[in-house]
C-alpha positions in Angstrom: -37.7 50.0 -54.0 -38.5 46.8 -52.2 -35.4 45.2 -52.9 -33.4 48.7 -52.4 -35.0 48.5 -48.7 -34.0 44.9 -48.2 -30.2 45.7 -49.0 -30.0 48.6 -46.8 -31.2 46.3 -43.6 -28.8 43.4 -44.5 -25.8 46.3 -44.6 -27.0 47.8 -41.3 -27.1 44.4 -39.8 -23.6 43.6 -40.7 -22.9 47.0 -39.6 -24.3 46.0 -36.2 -22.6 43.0 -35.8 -18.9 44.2 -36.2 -17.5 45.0 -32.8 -15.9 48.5 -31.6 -12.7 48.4 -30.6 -12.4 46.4 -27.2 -15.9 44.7 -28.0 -13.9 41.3 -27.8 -13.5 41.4 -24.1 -17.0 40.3 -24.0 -16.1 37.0 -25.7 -14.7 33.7 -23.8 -11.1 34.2 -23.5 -10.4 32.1 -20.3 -7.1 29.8 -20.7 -7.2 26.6 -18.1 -3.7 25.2 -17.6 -1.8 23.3 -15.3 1.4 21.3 -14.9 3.2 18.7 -13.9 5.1 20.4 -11.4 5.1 24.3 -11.8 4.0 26.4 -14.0 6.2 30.1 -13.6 5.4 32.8 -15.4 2.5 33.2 -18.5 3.3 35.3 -21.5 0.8 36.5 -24.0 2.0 38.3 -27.1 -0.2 40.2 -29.9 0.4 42.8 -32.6 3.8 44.4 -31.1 2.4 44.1 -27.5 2.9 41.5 -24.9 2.6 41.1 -21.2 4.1 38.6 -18.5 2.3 37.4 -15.3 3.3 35.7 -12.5 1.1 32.8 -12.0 2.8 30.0 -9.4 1.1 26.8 -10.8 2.0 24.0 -8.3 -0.5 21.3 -8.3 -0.9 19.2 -11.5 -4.2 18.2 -10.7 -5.9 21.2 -11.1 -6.8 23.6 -13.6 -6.2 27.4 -13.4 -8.2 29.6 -15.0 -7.1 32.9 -16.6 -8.7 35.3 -18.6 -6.6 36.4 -21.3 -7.9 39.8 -21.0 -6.7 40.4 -17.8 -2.9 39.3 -19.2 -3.2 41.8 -22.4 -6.3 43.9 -22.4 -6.0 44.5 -25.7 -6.4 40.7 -26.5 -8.1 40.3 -29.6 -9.6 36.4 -30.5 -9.4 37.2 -34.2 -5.6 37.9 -34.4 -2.6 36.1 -34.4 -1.3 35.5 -30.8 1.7 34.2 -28.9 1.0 32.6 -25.5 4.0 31.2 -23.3 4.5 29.1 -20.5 7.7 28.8 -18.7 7.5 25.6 -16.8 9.8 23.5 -14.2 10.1 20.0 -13.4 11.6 19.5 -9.5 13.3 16.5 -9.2 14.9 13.8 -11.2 12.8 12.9 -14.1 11.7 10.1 -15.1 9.6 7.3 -15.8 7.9 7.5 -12.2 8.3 11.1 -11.7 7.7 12.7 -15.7 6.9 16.4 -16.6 4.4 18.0 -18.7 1.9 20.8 -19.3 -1.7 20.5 -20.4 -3.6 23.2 -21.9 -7.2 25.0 -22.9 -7.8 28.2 -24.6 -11.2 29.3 -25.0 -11.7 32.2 -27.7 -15.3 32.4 -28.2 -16.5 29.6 -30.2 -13.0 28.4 -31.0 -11.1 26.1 -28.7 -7.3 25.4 -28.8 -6.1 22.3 -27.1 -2.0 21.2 -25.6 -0.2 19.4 -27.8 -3.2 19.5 -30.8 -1.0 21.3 -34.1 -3.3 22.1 -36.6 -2.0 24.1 -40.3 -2.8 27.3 -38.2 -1.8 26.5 -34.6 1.7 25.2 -33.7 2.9 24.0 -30.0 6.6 24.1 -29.1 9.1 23.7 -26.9 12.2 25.3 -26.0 15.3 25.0 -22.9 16.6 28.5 -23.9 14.0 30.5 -25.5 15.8 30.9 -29.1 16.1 26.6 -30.3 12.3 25.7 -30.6 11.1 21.9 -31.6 7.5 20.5 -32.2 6.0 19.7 -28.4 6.5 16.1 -27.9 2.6 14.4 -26.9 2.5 12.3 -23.9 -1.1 11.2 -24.0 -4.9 12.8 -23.7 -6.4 14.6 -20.2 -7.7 11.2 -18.4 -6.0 9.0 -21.0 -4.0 6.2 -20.3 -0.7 7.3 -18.8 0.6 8.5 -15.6 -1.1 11.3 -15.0 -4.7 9.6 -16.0 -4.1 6.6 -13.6 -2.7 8.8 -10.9 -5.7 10.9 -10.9 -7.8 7.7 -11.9 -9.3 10.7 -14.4 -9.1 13.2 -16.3 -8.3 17.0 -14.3 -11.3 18.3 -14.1 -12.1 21.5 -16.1 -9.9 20.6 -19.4 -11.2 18.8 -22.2 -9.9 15.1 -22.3 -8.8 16.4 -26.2 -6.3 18.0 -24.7 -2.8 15.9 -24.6 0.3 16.0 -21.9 3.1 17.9 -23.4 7.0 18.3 -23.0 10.0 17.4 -24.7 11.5 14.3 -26.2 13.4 13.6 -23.2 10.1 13.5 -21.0 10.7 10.3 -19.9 14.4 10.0 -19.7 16.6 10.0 -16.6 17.7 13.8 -16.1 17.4 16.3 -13.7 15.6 19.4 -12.9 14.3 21.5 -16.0 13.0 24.5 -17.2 11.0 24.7 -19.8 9.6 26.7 -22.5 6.1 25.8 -23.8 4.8 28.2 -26.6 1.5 27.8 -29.2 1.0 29.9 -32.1 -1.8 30.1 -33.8 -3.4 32.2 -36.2 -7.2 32.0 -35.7 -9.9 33.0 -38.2 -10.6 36.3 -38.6 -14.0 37.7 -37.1 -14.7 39.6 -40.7 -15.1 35.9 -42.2 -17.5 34.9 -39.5 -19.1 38.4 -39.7 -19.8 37.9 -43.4 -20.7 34.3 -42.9 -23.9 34.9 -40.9 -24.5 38.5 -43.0 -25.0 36.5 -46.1 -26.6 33.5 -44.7 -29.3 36.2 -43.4 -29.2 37.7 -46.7 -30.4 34.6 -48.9 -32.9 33.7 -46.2 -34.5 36.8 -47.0 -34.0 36.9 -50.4 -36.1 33.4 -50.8 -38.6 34.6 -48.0 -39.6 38.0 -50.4 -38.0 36.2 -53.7 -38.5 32.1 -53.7 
């Protein structure tokens, strides 16, 4: 009966912790970007939905914040989710006057970072939406390039493990651009961390009553 008792408050704990529909929007889903020179427009794409804003990002050295939620307020952490930039450079570019985007997505515990490809989160680039290549990295937040020395630091507000990105012909004489920069990624779903902690408090109490 003992042990009977013990399952039934492990079951309703895991019950507990699985969140209604909407319960994400509680979680950390603030994106801080910026860009070297504007960023446009931010789209955010999830299960058949997606949503653009008009965000006018025109000063490199700062981060903007933006809550996913506020993009698509159906946004859910756990699922796989588009998020695209589209970007300009004004000006001839070039070694003394390069372009790039620099990137932090917050969701919850998990933190994406520009230019950081892992087997589950993929940046890219594109110049017409439909051809897309592997962002090209240009260096860390505060690292040693341009941007770093310019600022003489990092920009405040993104991680310095977050890199400079663009494409391969960053640094090459050109002219003005627009840009595509998209990640996917593919996150792990709340259910495994859900599980994770419901069994971890299961065999803690299973060696406090059983050990």
């Amino acid at each position: 009966m003992k042990r009977m008792y013990l399952v039934y408050v492990c079951v309703g704990l895991l019950l507990l912790g699985i969140p209604a529909a909407g319960a994400w929007a509680s979680y950390d889903v603030t994106m801080y970007s910026t860009a070297d020179n504007i960023v446009d427009t931010i789209t955010v794409e999830q299960s058949g939905a997606s949503n653009t804003t008009t965000v006018n990002y025109n000063n490199w050295q700062h981060a903007y914040p933006l809550d996913l939620n506020t993009v698509l307020n159906t946004f859910d952490p756990t699922k796989n989710f588009a998020i695209t930039w589209k970007c300009e450079n004004v000006g001839d570019y070039n070694s003394g006057n390069p372009a790039a985007l620099l990137a932090q997505i917050n969701l919850g515990a998990t933190t994406l970072y520009s230019g950081v490809n892992t087997a589950n989160v993929l940046w890219q680039v594109s110049t017409d939406g439909k051809n897309w290549a592997t962002a090209t990295p240009y260096g860390n937040n505060g690292g040693g390039n341009i941007w770093g020395n310019n600022l003489n630091g990092p920009v405040a507000g993104i991680s310095g493990s977050a890199q400079w990105i663009w494409d391969d012909k960053n640094f090459a004489a050109g002219k003005d651009q627009t840009l595509l920069v998209r990640v996917e990624a593919v996150p792990i779903p709340g259910a495994f961390w859900l599980l994770g902690s419901g069994l971890a408090g299961m065999i803690g109490i299973r060696r406090k009553y059983f050990g």
